[in-house]
BATORKE-889174 format. One line per 10 residues: number of its first residue (from 1); for each residue x, y, z of C-alpha. Coordinates in pm, 1 decimal. Example, Ala and Ser with C-alpha at 12.3 -4.5 7.8 and 13.67 -1.06 7.14 Angstrom:
REM residues 2
1 = 1230.0 -450.0 780.0  1367.0 -106.0 714.0 .
END
This chain:
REM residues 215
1 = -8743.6 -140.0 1739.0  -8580.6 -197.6 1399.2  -8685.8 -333.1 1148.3  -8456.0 -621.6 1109.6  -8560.3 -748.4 1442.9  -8667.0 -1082.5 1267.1  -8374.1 -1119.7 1080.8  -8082.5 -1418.7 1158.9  -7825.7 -1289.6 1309.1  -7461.5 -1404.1 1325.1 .
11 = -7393.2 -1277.8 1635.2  -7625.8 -1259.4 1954.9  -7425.3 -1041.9 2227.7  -7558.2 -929.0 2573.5  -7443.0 -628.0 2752.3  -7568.6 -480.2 3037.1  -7608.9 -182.0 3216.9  -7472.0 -84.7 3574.3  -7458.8 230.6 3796.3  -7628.5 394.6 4075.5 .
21 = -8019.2 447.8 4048.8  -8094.1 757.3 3882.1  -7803.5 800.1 3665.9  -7980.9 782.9 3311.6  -7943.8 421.6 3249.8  -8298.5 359.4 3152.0  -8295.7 607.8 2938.1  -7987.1 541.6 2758.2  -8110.5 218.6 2655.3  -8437.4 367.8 2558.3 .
31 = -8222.5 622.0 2329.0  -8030.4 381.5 2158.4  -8292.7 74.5 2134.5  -8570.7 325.4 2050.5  -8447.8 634.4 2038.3  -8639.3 743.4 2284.2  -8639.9 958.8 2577.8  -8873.5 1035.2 2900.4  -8827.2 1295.3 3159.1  -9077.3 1154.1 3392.4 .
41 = -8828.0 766.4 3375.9  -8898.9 551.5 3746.4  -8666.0 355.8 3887.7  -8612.5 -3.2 3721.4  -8742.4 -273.5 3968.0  -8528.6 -563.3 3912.5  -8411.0 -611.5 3547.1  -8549.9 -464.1 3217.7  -8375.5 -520.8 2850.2  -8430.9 -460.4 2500.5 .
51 = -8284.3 -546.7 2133.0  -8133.6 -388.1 1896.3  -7982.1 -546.1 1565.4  -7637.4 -376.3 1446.6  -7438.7 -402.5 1158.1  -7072.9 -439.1 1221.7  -6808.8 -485.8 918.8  -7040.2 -757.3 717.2  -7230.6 -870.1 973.1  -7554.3 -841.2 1180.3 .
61 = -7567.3 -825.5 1535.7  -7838.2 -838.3 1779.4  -7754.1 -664.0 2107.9  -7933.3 -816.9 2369.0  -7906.1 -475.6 2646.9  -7948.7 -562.0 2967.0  -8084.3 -252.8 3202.6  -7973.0 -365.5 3615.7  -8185.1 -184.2 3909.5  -7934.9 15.6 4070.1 .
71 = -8088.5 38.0 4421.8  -7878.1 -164.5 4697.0  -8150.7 -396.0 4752.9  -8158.7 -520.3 4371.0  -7766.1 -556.7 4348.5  -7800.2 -962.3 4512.1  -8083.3 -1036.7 4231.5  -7909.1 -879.3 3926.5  -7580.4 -1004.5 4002.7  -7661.4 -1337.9 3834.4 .
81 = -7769.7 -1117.3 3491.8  -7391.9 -1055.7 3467.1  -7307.2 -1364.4 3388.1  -7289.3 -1412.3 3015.4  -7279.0 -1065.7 2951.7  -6994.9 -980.7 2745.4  -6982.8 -595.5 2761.0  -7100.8 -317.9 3029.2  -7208.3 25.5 3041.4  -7073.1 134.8 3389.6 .
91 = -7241.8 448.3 3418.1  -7241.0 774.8 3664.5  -7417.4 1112.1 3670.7  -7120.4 1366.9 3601.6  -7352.2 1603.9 3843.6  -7379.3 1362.5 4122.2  -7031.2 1305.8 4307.4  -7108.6 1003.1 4504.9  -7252.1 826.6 4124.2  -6921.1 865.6 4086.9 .
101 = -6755.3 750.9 4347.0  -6927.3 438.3 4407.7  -6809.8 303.8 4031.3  -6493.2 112.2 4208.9  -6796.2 -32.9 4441.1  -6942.7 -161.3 4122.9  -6659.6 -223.5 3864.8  -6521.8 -471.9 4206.6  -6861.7 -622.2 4161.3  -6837.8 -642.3 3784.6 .
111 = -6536.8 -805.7 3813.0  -6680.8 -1056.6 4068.1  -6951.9 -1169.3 3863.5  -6826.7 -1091.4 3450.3  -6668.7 -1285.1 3241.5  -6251.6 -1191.0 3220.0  -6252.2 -1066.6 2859.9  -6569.8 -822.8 2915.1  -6526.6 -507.5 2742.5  -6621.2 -268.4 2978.6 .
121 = -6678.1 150.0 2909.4  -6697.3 392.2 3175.4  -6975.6 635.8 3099.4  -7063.7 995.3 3231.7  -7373.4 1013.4 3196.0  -7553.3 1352.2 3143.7  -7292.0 1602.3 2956.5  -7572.1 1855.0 2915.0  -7602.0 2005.9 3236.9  -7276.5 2167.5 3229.1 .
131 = -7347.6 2431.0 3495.7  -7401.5 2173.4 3750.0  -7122.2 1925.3 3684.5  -6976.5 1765.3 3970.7  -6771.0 1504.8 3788.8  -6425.8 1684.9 3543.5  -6412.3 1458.2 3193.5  -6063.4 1416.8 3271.8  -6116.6 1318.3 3594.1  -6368.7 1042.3 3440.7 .
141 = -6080.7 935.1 3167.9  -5786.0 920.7 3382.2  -6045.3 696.1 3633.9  -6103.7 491.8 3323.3  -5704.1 492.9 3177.5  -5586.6 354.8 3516.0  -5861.8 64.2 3519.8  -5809.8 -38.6 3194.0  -6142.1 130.8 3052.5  -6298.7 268.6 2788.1 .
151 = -6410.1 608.8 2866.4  -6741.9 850.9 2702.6  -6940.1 1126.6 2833.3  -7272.9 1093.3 2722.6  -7648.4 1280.7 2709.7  -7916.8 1078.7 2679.1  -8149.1 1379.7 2666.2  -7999.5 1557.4 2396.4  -7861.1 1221.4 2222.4  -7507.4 1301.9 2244.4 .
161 = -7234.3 1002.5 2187.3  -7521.0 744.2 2292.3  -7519.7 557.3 1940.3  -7118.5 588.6 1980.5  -7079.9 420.0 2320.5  -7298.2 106.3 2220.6  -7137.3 97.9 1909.7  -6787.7 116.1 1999.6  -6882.3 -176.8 2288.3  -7000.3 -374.8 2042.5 .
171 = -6748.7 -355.0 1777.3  -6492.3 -414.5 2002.5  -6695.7 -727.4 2130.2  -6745.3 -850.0 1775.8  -6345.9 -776.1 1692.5  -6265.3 -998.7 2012.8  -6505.4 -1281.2 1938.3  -6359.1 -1270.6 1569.1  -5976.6 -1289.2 1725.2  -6091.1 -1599.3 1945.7 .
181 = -6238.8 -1749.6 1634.3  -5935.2 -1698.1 1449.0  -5716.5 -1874.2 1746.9  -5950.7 -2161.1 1761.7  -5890.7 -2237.4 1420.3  -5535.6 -2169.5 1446.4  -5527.1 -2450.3 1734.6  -5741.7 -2654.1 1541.7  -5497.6 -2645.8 1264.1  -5200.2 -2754.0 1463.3 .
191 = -5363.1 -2993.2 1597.2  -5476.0 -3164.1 1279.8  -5146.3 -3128.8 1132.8  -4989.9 -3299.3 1460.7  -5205.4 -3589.0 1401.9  -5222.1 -3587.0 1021.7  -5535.5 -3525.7 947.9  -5609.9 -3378.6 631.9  -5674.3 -3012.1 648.0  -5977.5 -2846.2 415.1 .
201 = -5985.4 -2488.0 424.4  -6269.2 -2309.2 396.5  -6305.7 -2069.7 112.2  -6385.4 -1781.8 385.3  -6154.0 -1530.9 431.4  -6078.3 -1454.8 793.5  -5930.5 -1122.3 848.3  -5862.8 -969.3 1196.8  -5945.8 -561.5 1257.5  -5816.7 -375.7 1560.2 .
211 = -5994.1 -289.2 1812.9  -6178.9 45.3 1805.8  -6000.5 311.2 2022.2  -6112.7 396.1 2337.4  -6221.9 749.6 2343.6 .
END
């Protein structure tokens, strides 16, 4: 856990994981909130989740990660974790062919349940094992293009683009929370003008960033 678990935050976000059972999602989280990794990883029962504090731009972040059972008999109990959440992980084994189909069966769900504005990545889990690949990277990314996603292939065992696939789901979180901000004051502004209300700005400088590219 980091150190600057105890710190205040400006920003509490929470994300969550989703995806067939067995597809590495436990140990993602483990990789990025501890970089950590276990071989001998059980199924989640239920819901797990962990912290991690990021900085993004000038300010701290603590992720709240949310790790969802992906057995069938889970899915009615975690639904109700993806409320709130305002990114996702939708992950798949790139050896396993039916991890990979059954992401429409989830993203529908996602959908269901999410809020409209979640940033969502689709993630293919497992790069490493090249020799047993199931799943084609552009076959993944043209999945992803057509529903709007963010797209990453990912190993959790050797640590490859796991820090990047949090961190781009969280920047682009923080850089839409930050654009809502901005139009909330904007609205604000008009409105105070419309009644004539004196206006006091605040010496804060509010920029807006684009969002990080989906890779």
């Amino acid at each position: 856990m980091d150190d600057t678990y105890d710190e205040d935050c400006d920003y509490l976000f929470k994300v969550v994981l989703i995806g067939d059972s067995g597809v590495g999602k436990s140990n993602l989280l483990s990789r990025f909130a501890k970089d950590e990794f276990r071989l001998d990883s059980k199924p989640t029962i239920g819901v797990e989740f962990a912290y991690r504090n990021i900085k993004v731009r000038d300010k701290l972040i603590k992720a709240q990660i949310w790790d969802t059972a992906g057995q069938e008999r889970f899915r009615a109990i975690t639904s109700s974790y993806y409320r709130g959440a305002m990114g996702a992980l939708l992950v798949y084994d790139i050896t396993r062919k039916s991890s990979y189909e059954n992401v429409s069966k989830w993203l529908l769900e996602l959908r269901e349940f999410g809020g409209q504005d979640m940033v969502v990545i689709l993630v293919g889990n497992k790069s490493d094992l090249v020799q047993t690949r199931e799943v084609e990277k552009e076959e993944g990314k043209g999945y992803a293009e057509t529903e709007g996603l963010c797209f990453m292939e990912t190993s959790a065992l050797k640590n490859l683009n796991v820090e990047e696939v949090f961190l781009q789901m969280i920047t682009k979180i923080y850089d839409i929370t930050r654009q809502r901000s901005l139009e909330g004051k904007m609205d604000e502004k008009q409105i105070n003008v419309l009644s004539g209300n004196e206006i006091h700005i605040c010496d804060d400088e509010v920029t807006t960033t684009k969002q990080a590219n989906c890779c």
